[in-house]
gemmi code that builds the backbone of each chain (N, CA, C; Angstrom):
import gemmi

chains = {
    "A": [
        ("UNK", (0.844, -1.194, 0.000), (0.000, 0.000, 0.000), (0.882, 1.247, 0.000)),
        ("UNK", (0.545, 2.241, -0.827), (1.181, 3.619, -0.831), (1.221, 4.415, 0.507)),
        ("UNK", (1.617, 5.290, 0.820), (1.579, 6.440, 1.467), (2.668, 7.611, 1.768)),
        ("UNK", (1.657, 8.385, 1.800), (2.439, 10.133, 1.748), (2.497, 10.692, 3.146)),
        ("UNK", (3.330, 11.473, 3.477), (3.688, 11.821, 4.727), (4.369, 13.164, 4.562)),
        ("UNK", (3.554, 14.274, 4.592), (3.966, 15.567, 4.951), (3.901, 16.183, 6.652)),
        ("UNK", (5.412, 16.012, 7.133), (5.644, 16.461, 8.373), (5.137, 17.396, 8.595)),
        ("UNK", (4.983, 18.397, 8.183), (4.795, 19.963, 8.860), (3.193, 20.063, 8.484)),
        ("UNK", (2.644, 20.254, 9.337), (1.358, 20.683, 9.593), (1.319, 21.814, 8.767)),
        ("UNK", (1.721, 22.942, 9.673), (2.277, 24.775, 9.821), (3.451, 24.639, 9.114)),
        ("UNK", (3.712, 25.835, 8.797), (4.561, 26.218, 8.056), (4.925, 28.026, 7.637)),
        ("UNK", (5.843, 28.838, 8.416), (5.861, 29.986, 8.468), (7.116, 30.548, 7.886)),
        ("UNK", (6.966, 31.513, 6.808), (8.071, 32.305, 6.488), (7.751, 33.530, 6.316)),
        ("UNK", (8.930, 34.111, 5.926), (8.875, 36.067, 5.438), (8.810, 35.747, 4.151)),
        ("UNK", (8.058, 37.007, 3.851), (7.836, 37.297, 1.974), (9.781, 37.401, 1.959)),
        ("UNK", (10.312, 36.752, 0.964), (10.995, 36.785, 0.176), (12.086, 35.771, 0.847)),
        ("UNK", (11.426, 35.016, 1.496), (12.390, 33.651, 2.346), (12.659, 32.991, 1.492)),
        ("UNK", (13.550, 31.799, 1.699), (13.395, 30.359, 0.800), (12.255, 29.578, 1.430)),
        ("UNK", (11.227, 28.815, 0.769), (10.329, 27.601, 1.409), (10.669, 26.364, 0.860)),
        ("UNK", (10.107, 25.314, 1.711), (10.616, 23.892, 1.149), (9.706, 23.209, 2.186)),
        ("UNK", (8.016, 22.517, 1.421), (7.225, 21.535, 1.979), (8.184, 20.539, 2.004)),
        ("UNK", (7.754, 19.432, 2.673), (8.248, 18.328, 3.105), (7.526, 16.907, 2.534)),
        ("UNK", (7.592, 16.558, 1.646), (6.733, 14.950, 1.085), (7.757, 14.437, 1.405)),
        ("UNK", (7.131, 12.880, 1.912), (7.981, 11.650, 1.455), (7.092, 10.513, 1.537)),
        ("UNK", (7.346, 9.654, 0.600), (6.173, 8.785, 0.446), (7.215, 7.248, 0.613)),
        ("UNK", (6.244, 6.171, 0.669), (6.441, 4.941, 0.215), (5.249, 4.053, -0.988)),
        ("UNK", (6.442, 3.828, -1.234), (5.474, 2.796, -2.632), (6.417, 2.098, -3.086)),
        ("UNK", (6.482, 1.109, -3.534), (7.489, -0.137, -3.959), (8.047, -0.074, -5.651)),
        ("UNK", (6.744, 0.823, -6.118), (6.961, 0.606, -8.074), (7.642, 2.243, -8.197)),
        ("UNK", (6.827, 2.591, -9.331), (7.632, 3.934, -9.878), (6.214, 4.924, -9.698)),
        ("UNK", (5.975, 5.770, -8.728), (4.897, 6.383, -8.446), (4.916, 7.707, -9.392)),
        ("UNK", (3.608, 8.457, -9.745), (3.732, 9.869, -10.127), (3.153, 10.666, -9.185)),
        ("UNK", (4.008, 11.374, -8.927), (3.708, 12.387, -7.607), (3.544, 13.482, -8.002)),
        ("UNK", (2.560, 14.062, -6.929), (2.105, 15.696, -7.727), (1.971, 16.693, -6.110)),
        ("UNK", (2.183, 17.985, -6.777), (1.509, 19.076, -5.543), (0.334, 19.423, -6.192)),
        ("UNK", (-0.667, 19.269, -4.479), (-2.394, 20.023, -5.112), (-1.297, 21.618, -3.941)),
        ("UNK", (-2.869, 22.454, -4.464), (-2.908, 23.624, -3.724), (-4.385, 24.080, -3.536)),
        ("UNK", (-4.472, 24.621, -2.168), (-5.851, 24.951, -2.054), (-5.302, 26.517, -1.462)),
        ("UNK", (-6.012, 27.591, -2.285), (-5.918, 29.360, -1.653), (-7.378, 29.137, -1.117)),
        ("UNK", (-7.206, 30.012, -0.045), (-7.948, 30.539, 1.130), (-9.599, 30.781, -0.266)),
        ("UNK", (-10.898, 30.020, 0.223), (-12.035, 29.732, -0.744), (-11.793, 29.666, -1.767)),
        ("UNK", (-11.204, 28.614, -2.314), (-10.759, 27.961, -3.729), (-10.858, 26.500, -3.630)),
        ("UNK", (-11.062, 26.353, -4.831), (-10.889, 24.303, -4.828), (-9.852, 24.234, -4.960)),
        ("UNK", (-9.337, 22.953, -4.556), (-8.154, 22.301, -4.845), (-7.766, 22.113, -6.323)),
        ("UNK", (-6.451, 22.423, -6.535), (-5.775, 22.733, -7.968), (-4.578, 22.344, -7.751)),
        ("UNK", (-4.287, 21.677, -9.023), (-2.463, 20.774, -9.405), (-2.159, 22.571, -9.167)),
        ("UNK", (-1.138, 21.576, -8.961), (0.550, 22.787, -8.856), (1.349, 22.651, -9.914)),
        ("UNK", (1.779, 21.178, -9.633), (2.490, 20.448, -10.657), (2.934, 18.869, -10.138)),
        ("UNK", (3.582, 18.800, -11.600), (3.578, 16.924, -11.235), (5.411, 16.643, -11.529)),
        ("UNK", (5.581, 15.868, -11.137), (7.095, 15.316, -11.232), (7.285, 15.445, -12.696)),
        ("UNK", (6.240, 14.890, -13.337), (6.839, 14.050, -14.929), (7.106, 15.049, -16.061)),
        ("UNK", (6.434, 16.432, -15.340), (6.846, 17.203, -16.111), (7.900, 18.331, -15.965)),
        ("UNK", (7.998, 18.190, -14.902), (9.900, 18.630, -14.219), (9.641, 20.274, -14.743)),
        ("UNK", (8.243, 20.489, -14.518), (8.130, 22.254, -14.878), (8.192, 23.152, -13.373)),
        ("UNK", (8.647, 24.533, -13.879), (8.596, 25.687, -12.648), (6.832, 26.262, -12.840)),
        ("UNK", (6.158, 26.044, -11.745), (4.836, 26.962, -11.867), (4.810, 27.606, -10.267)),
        ("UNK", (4.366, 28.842, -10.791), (4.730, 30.003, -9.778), (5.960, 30.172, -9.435)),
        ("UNK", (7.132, 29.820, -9.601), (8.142, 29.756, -9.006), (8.737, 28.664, -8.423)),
        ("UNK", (7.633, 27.354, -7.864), (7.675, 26.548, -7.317), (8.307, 25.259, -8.157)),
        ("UNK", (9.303, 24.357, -7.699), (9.901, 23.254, -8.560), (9.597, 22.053, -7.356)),
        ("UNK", (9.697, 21.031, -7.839), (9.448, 19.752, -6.967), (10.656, 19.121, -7.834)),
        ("UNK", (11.354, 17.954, -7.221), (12.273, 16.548, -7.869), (12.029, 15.621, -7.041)),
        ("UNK", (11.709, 14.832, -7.589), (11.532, 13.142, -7.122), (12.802, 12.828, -6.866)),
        ("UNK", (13.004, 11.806, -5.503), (14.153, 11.651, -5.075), (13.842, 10.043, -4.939)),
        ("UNK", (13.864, 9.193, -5.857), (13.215, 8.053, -5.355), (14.609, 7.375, -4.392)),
        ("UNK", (15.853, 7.739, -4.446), (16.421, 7.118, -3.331), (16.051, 7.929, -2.031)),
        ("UNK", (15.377, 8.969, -1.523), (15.204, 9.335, -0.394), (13.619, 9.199, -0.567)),
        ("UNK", (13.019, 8.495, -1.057), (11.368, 8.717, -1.302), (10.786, 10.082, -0.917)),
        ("UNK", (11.700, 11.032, -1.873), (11.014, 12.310, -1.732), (10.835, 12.990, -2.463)),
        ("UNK", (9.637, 13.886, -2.137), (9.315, 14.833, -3.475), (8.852, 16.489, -2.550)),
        ("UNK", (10.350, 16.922, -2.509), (9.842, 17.976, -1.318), (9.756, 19.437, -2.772)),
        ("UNK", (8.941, 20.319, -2.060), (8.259, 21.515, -2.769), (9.263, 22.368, -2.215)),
        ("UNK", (9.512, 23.271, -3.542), (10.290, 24.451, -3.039), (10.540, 25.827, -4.052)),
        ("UNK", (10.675, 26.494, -3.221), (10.511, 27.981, -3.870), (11.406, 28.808, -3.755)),
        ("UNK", (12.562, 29.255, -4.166), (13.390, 30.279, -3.749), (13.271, 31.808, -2.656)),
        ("UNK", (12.107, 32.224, -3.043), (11.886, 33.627, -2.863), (10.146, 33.564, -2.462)),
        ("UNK", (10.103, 33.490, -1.382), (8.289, 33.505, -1.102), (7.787, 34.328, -0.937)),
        ("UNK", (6.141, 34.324, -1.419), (5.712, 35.658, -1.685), (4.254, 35.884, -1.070)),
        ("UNK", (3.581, 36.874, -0.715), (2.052, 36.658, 0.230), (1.060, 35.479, -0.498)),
        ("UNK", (1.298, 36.094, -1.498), (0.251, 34.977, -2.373), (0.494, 33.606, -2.289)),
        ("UNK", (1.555, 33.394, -2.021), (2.103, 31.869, -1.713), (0.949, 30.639, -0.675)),
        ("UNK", (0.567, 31.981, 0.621), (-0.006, 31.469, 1.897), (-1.333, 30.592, 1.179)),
        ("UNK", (-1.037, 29.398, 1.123), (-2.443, 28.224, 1.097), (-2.151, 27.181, 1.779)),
        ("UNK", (-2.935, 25.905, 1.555), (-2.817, 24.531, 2.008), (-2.293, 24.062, 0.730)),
        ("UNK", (-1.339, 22.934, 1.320), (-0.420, 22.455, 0.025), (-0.202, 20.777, 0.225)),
        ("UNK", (-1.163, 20.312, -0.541), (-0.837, 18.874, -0.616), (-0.245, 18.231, -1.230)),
        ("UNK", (0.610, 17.041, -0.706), (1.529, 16.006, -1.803), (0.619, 15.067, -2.086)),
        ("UNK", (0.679, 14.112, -3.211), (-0.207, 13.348, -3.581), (0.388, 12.242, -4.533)),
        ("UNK", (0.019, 11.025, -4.479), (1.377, 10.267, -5.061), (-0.222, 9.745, -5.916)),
        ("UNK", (0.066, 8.696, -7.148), (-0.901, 7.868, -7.959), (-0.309, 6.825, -8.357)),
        ("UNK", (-0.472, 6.078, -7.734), (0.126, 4.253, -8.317), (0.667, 4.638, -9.527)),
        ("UNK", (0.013, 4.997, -10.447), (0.063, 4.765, -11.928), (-0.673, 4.227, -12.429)),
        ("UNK", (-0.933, 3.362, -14.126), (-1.404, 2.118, -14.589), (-2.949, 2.583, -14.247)),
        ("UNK", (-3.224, 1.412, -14.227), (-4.775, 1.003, -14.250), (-5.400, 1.956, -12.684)),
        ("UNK", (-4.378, 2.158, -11.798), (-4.826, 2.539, -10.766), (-4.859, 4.227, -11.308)),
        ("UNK", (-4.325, 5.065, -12.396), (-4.844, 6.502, -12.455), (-6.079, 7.009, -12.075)),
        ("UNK", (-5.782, 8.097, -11.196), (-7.220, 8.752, -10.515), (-7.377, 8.410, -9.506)),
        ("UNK", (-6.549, 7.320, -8.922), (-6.591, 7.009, -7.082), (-5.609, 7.737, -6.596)),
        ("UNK", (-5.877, 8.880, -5.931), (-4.499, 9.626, -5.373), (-4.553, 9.188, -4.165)),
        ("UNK", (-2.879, 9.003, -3.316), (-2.921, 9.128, -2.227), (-2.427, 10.380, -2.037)),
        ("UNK", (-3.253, 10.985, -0.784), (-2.929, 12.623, -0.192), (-2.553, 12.506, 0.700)),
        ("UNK", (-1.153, 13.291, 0.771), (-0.815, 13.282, 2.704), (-1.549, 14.161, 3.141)),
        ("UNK", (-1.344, 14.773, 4.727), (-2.249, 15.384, 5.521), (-2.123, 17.058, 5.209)),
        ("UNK", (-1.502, 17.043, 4.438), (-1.344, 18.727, 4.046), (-0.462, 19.789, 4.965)),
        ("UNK", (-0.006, 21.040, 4.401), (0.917, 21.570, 5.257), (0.427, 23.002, 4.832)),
        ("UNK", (0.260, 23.982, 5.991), (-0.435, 25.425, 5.852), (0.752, 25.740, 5.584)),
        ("UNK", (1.124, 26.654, 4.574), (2.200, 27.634, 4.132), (1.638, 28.983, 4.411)),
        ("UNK", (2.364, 29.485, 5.513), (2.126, 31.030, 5.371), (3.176, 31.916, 5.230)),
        ("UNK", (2.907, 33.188, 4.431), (4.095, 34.108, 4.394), (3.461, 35.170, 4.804)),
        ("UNK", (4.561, 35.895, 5.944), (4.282, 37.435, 6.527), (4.674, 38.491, 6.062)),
        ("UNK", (4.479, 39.133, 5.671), (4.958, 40.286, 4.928), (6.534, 41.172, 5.484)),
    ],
    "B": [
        ("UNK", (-16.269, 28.103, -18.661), (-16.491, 26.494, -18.250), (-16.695, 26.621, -17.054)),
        ("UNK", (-17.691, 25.818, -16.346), (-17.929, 25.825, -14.603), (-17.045, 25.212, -14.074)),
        ("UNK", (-16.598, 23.933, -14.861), (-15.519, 23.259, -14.141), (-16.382, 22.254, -13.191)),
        ("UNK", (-15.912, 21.419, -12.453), (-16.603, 20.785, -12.153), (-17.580, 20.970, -10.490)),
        ("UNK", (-18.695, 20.743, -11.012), (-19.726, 21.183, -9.828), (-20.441, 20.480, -8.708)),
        ("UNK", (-20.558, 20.237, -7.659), (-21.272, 19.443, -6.645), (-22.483, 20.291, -6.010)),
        ("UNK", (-23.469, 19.328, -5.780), (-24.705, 19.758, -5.400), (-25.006, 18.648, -3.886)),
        ("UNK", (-25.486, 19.266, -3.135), (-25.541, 20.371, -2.587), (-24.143, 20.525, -1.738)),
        ("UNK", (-24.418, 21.844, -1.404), (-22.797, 22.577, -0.749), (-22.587, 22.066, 1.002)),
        ("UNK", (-23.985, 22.410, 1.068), (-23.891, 21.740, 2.612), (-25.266, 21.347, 3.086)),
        ("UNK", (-24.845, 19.932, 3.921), (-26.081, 18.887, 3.994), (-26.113, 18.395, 5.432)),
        ("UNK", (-27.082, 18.674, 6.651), (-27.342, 17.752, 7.506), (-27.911, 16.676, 7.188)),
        ("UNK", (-27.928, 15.608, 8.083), (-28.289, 14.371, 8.081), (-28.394, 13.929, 9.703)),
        ("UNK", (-28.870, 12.844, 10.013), (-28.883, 12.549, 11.215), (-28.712, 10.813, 11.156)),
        ("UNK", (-27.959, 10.544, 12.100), (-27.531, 9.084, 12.073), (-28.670, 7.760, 11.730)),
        ("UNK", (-27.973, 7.147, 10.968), (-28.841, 6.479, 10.548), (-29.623, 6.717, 9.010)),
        ("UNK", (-29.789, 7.659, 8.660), (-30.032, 8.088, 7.483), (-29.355, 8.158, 6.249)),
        ("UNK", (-29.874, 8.216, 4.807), (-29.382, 7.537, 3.718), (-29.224, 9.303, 3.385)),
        ("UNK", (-27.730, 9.748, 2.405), (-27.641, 10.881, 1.581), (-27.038, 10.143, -0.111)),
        ("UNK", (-27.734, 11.630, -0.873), (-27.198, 11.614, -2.106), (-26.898, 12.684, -2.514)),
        ("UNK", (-25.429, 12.774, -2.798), (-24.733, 13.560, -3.068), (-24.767, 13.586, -5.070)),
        ("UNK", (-24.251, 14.706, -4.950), (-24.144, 15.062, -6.696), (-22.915, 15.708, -7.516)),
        ("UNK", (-22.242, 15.015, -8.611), (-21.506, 15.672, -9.473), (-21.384, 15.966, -11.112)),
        ("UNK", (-21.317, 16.939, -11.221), (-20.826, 17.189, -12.648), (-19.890, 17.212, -12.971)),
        ("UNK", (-19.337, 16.567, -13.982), (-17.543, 17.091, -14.350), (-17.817, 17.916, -15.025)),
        ("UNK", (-16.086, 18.217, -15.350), (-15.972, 19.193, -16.046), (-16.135, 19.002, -18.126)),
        ("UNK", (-16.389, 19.829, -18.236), (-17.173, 19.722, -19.767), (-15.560, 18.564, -20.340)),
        ("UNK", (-16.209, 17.947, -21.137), (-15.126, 17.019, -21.800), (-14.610, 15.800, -21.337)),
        ("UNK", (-14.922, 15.665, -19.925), (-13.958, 14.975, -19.069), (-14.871, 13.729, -18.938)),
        ("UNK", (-14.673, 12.664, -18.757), (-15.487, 10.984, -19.212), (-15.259, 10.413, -17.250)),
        ("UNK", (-15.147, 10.844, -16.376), (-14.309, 10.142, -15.564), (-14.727, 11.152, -14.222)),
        ("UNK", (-15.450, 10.145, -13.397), (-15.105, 11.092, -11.917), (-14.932, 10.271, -11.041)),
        ("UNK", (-13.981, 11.034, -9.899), (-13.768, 10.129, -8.678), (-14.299, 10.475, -7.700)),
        ("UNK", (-14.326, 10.114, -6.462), (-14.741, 10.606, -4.994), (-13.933, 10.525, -4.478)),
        ("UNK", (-13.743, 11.583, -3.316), (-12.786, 11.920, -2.108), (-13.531, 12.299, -0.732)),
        ("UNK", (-13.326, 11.705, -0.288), (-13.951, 12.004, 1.420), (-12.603, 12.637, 2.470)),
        ("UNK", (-13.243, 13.987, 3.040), (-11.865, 14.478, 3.607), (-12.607, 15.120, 5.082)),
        ("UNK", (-11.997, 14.320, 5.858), (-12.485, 14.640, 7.566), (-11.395, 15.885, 7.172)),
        ("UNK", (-12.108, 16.538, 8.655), (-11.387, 17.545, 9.102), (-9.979, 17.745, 9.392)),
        ("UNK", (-8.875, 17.965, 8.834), (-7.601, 18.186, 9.141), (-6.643, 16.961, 8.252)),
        ("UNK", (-7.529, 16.081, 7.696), (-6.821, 15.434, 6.934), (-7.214, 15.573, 5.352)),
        ("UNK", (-6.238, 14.981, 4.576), (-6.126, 14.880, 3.170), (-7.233, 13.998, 2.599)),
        ("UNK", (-7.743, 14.284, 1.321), (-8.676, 13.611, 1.027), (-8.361, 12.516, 0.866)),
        ("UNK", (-9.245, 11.187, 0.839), (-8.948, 9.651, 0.919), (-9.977, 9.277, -0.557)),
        ("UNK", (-9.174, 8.500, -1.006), (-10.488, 7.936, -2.182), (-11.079, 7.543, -2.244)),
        ("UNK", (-12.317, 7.267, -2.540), (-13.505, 6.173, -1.895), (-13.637, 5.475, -3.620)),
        ("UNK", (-14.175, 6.242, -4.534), (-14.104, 5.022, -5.934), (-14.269, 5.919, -6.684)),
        ("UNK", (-14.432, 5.584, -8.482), (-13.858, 6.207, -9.368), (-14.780, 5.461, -10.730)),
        ("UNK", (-15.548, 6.278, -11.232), (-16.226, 5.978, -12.270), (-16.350, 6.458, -13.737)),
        ("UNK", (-15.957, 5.219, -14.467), (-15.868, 5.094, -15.939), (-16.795, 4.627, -16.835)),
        ("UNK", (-17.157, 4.774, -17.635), (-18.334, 4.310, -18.563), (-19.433, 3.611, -18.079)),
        ("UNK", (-20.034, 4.593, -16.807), (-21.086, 3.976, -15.983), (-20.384, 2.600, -14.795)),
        ("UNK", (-19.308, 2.762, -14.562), (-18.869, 1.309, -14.206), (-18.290, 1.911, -13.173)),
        ("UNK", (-18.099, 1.248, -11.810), (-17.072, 1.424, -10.907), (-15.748, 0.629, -11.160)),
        ("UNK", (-14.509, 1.508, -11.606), (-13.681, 1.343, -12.253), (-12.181, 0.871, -11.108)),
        ("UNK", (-12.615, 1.087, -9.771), (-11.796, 1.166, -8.582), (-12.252, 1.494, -7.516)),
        ("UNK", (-11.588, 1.084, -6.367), (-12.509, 1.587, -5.178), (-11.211, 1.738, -4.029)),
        ("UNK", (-11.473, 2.925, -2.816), (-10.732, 2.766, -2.399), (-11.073, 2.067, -0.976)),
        ("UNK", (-11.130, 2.178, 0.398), (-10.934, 1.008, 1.582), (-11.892, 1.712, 1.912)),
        ("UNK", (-13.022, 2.025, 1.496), (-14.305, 2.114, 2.227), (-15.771, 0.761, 2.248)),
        ("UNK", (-16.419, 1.393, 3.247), (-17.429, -0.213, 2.930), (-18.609, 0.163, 1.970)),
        ("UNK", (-19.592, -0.532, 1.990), (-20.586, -0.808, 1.189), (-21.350, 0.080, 1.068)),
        ("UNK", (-21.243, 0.777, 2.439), (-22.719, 1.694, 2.667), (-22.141, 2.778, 1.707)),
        ("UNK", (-21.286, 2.825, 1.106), (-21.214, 3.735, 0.322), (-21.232, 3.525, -1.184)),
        ("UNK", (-21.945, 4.043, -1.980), (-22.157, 3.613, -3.312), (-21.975, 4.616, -4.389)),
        ("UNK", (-22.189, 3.927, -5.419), (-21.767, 5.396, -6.459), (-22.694, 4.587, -7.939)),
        ("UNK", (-22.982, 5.971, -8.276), (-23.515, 5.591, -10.012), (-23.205, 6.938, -10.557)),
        ("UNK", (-23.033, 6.653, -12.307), (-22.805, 6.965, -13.260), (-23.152, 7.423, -14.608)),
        ("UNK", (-23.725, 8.632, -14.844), (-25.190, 8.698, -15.644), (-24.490, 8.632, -17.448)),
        ("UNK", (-24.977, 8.878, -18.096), (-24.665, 8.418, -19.451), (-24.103, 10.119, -19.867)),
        ("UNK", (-24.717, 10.734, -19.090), (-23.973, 12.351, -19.511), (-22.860, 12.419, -18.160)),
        ("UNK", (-21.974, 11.624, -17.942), (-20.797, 11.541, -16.962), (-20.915, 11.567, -16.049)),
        ("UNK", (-22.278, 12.652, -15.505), (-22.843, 12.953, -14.069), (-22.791, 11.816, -12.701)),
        ("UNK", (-22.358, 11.942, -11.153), (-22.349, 10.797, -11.196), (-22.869, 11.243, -9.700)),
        ("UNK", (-23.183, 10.002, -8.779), (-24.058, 10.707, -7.469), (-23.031, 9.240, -6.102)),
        ("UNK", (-23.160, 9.888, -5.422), (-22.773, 9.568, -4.276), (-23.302, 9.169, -3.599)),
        ("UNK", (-23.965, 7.835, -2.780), (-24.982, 7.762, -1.782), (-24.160, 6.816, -0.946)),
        ("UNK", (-24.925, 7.519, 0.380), (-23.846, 6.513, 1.291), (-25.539, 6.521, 2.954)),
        ("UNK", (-25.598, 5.055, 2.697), (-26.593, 4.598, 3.383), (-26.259, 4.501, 5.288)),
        ("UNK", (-27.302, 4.653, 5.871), (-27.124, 4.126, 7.462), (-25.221, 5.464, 7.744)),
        ("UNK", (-25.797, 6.073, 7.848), (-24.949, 7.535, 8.351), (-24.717, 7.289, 9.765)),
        ("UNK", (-23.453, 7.648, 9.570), (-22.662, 7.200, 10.865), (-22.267, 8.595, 10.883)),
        ("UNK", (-22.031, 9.388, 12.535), (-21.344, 10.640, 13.055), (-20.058, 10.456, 12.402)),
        ("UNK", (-19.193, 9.435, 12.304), (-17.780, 9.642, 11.757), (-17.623, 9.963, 10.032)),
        ("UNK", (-19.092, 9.474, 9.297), (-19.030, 10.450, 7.927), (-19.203, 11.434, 7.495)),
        ("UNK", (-19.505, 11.829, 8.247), (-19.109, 13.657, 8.835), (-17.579, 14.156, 8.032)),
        ("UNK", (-18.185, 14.806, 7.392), (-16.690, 15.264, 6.702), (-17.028, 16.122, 5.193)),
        ("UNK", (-15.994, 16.686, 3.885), (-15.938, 17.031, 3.236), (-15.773, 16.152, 1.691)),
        ("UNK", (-16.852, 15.803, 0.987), (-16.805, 15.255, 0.185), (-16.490, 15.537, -1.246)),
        ("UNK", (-15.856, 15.377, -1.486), (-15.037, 15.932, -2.736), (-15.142, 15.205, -4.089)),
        ("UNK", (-15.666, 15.596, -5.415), (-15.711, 15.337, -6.812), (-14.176, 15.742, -7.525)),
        ("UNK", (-13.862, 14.749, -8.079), (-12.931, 15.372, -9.455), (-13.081, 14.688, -10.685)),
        ("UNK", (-13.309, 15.104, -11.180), (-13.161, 14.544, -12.709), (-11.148, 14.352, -13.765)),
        ("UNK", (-11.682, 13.798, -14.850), (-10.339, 13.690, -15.886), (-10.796, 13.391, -16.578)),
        ("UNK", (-9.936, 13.095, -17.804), (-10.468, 12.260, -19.058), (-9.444, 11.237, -18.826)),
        ("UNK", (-10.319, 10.092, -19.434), (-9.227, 8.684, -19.112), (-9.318, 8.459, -20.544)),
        ("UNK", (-7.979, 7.321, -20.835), (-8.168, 7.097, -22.256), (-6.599, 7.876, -22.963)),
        ("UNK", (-6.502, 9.367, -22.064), (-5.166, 9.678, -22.686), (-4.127, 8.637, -22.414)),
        ("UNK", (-2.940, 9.444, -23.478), (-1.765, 8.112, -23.279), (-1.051, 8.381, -22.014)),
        ("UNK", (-1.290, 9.482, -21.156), (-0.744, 8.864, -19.926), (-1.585, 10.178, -18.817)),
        ("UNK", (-1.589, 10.270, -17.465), (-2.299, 11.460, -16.830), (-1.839, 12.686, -17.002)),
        ("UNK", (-0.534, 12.726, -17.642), (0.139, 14.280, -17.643), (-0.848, 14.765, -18.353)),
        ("UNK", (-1.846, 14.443, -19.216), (-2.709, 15.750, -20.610), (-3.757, 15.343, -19.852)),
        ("UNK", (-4.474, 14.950, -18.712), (-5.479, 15.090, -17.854), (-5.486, 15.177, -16.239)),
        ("UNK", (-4.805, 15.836, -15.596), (-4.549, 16.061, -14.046), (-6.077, 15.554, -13.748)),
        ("UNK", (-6.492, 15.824, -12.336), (-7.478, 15.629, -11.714), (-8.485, 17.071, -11.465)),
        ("UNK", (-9.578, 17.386, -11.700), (-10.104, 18.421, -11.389), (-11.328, 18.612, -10.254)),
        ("UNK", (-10.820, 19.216, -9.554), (-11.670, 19.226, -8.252), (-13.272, 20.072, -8.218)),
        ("UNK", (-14.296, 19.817, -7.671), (-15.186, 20.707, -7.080), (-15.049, 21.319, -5.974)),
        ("UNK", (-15.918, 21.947, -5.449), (-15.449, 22.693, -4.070), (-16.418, 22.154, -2.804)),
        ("UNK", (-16.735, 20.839, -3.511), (-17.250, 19.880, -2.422), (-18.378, 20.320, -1.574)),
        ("UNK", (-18.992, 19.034, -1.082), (-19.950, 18.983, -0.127), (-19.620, 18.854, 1.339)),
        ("UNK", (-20.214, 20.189, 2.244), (-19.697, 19.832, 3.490), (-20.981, 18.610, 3.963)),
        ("UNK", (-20.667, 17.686, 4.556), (-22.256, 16.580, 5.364), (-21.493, 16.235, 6.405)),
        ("UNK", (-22.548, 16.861, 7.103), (-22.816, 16.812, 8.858), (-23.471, 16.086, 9.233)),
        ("UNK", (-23.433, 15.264, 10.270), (-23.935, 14.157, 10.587), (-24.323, 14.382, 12.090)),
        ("UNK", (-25.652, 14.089, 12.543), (-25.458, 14.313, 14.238), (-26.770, 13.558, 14.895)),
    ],
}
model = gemmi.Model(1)
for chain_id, residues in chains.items():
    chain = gemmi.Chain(chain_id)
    for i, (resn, *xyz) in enumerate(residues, 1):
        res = gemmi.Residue()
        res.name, res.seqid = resn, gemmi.SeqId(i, " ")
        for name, pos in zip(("N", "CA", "C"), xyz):
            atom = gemmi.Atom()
            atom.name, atom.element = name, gemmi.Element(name[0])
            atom.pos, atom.b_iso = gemmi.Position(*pos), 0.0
            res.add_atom(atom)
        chain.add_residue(res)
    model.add_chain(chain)
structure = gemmi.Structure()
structure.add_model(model)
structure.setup_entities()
């Protein structure tokens, strides 16, 4: 069985800090891992996914499958940054569309 | 585009009692799943429907069911309500069928809160 494990609940920086969520998952095969994001009354929305090794908002993720990690990070953080930020891994295969979600981590930035 | 929509936004119930929940995907999209998300945790999957079919399921029991209408639409019912299904129920849709999930992520609604007491 999969699972995701984001340590930090909370999560506090200054506008123009470095940030870095915390994923690390287990799964035995070759998982695709993604960041959701939820802003303060918004649905939940991709961030981005490993497979496409893109920068959105600023934000980059790398799969570390020797440390089973896929930690989020941003150089320079900014107010708009402050949401809930979930890791989310998907078997793959036949299993697409079953995400596992870790417990999420509040990102806030103070001005 | 509305993107994808759930009806209703927020629902009492009282233990013991049967709900039906509601989704639309998003225009184009062949495919919706369910997510059930208690308070403070990440959503969990409950199952996932394809051409009218339950296509997967995740570690929930029976009392919870799902159908699949021929216009994608798909409804949620979850029988004999227990205080612990109390929580935030969540729709997403995709299109399945691409050659892999990168050209269809998952698309969320902004869910049903159901209260249970």
């Amino acid at each position: 069985a999969q699972r995701v494990t984001q340590p930090e609940k909370l999560l506090s920086v200054f506008k123009g800090a470095p940030v870095e969520l915390k994923c690390n998952y287990s799964y035995s095969g070759s998982p695709e891992l993604f960041w959701y994001v939820q802003y303060s009354r918004q649905r939940l929305q991709l961030l981005l996914r490993h497979i496409s090794r893109e920068s959105i908002k600023g934000f980059t993720a790398d799969l570390n499958k020797g440390e089973t990690s896929f930690h989020l990070k941003k150089p320079f953080a900014q107010e708009e940054d402050s949401a809930m930020y979930y890791c989310a891994l998907n078997a793959g295969g036949t299993s697409y569309g079953k995400l596992t979600f870790g417990q999420g981590t509040i990102l806030t930035v103070h001005p | 585009d509305a993107g994808v929509t759930q009806s209703p936004t927020h629902l009492i119930k009282t233990r013991g009692q049967q709900v039906t929940l509601r989704c639309s995907p998003k225009s184009g999209h062949d495919t919706v799943s369910w997510y059930q998300q208690a308070l403070g945790q990440g959503p969990q999957f409950i199952f996932q429907y394809y051409e009218e079919e339950e296509r997967q399921r995740g570690n929930f029991p029976d009392r919870f069911s799902g159908h699949q209408f021929p216009n994608y639409s798909s409804e949620l019912n979850v029988n004999a309500l227990l205080l612990g299904d109390s929580a935030l129920y969540l729709c997403a849709s995709s299109l399945l069928g691409t050659p892999s999930s990168y050209n269809s992520p998952l698309h969320f609604g902004n869910g049903t809160r159901l209260t249970v007491t």
